[in-house]
C-alpha positions as CSV (number, residue, x, y, z in Angstrom):
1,X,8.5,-6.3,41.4
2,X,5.2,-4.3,40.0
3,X,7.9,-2.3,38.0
4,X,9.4,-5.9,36.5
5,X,5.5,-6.9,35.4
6,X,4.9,-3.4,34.7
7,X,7.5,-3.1,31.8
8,X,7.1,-7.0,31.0
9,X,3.2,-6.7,30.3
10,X,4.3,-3.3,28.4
11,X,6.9,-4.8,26.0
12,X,4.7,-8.2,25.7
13,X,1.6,-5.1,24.2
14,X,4.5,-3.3,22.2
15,X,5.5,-6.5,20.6
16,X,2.0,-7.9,19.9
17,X,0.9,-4.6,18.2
18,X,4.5,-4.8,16.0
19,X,3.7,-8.1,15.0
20,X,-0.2,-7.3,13.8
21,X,1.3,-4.1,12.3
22,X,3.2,-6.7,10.0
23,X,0.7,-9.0,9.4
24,X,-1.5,-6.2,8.2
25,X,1.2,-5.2,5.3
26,X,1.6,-8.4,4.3
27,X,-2.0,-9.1,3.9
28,X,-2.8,-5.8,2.4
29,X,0.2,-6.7,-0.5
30,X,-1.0,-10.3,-1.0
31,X,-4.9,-8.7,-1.5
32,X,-3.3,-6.1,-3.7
33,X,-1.7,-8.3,-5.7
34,X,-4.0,-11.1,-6.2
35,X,-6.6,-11.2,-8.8
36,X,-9.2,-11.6,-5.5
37,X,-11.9,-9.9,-5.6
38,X,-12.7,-11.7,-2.4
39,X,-9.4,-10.8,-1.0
40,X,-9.6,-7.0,-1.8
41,X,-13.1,-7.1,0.1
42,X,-12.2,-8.7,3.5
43,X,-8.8,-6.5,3.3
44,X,-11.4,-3.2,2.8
45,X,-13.8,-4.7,5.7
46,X,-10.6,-5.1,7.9
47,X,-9.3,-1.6,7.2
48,X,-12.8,-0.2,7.9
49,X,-12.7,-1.7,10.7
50,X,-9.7,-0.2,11.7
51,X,-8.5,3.3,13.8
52,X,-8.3,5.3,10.5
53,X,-4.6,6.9,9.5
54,X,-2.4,7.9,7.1
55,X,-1.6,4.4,6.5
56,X,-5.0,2.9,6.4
57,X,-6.1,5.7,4.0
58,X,-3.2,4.7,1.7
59,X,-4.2,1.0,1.6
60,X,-7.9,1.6,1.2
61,X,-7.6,4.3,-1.5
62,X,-5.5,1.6,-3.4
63,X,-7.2,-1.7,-2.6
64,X,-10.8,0.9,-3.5
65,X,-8.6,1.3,-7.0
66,X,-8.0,-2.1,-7.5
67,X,-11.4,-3.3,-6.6
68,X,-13.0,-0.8,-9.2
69,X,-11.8,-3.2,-11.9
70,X,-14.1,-5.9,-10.8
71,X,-17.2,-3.6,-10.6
72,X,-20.0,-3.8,-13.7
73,X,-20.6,-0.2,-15.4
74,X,-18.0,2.1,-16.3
75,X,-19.9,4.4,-14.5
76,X,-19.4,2.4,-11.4
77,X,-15.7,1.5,-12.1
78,X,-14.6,5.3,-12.4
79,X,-16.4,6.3,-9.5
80,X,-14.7,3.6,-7.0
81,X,-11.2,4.4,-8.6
82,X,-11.6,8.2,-8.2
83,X,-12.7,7.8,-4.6
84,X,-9.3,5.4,-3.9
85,X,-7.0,7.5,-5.8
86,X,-8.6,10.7,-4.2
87,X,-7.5,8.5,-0.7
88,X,-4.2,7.5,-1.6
89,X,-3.3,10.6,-3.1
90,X,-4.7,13.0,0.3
91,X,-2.0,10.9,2.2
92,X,1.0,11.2,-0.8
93,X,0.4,15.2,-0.8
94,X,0.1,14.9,3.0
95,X,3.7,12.8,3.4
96,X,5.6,13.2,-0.3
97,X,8.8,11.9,1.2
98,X,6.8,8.5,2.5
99,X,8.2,5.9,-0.1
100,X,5.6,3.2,0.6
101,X,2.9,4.9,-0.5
102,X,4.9,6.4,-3.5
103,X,5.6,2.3,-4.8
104,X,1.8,2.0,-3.7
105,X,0.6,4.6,-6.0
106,X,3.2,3.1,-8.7
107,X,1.9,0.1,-8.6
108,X,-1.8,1.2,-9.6
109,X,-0.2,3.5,-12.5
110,X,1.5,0.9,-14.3
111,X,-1.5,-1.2,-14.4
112,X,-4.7,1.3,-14.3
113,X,-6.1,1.4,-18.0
114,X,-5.1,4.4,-20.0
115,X,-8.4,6.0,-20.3
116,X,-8.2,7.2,-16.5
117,X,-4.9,9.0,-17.1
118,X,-3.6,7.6,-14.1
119,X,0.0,7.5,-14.8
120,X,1.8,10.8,-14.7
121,X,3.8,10.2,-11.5
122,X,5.9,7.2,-12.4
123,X,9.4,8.6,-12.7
124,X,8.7,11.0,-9.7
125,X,7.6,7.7,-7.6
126,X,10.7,5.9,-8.8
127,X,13.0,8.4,-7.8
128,X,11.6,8.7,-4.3
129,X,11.5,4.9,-3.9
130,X,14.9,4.4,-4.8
131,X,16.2,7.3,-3.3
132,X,14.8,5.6,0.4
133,X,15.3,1.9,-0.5
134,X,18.3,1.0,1.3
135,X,16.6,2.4,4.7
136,X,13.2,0.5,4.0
137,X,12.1,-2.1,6.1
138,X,13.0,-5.3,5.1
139,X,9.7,-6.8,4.7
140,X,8.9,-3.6,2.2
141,X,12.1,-4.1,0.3
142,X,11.4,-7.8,0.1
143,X,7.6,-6.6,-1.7
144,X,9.7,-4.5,-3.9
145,X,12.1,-6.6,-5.3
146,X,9.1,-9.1,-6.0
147,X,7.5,-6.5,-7.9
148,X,10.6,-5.1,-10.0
149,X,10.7,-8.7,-11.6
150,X,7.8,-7.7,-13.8
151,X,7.6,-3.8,-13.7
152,X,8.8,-2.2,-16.6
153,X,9.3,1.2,-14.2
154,X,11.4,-0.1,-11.6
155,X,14.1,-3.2,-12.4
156,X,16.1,-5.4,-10.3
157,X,18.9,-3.8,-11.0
158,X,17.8,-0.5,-9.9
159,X,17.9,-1.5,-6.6
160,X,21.5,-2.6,-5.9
């Protein structure tokens, strides 16, 4: 019987902790790709707030990049999107096959402003996010296929 509750109260944690893992991708997408500044915050707060790892560096690094476009200077704006993309690109040199944080780091090039030269990767990123689409999850292939509607890097049709 304590084996039964055992493995019951072990699957019931494994489960929970799945199920915050995706609610935690979808809200770091919908933050990424709002116009929010209020969004980006309490997603940054919440990844403070959270046991730091190659994931959590990846989101912070690009919600840091996104968030640098609502900051006043220039000075202020470059020295936020530096310290994402220094973030997001630790965990990309760290794990160059991971294809989630290649379309993350896509995402940023195609709309980061010229001036930061942000934007060499774009047909490398491509390549590794097709090349691992099919075996995606299908919550990350769902985000994808959102976001091919209006990239002008990866299209709809690239991913059948």
């Amino acid at each position: 019987m304590k084996n039964i509750t055992y493995t019951l109260v072990v699957f019931s944690l494994f489960l929970c902790c799945w199920t915050i893992r995706d609610l935690d991708k979808t809200s770091f997408y919908e933050a990424l790709s709002s116009g929010s500044e209020k969004k980006i915050e309490a997603e940054i707060a919440k990844l403070n707030n959270t046991k730091t790892a190659s994931l959590t560096n990846a989101y912070l690094g690009a919600l840091l990049m996104k968030k640098a476009g609502f900051l006043k200077g220039a000075g202020a704006k470059v020295k936020a999107f530096k310290k994402g993309a220094g973030l997001l690109e630790e965990e990309i040199n760290a794990n160059p096959a991971n294809p989630e944080y290649r379309f993350i780091r896509l995402t940023i090039q195609e709309h980061a402003p010229a001036i930061l030269k942000y934007n060499k990767n774009k047909a490398e990123d491509k390549k590794v996010i097709l090349s691992a689409f099919g075996d995606l999850e299908p919550d990350l292939q769902r985000i994808i296929k959102d976001y091919s509607r209006s990239s002008k890097v990866i299209k709809v049709d690239d991913l059948r």
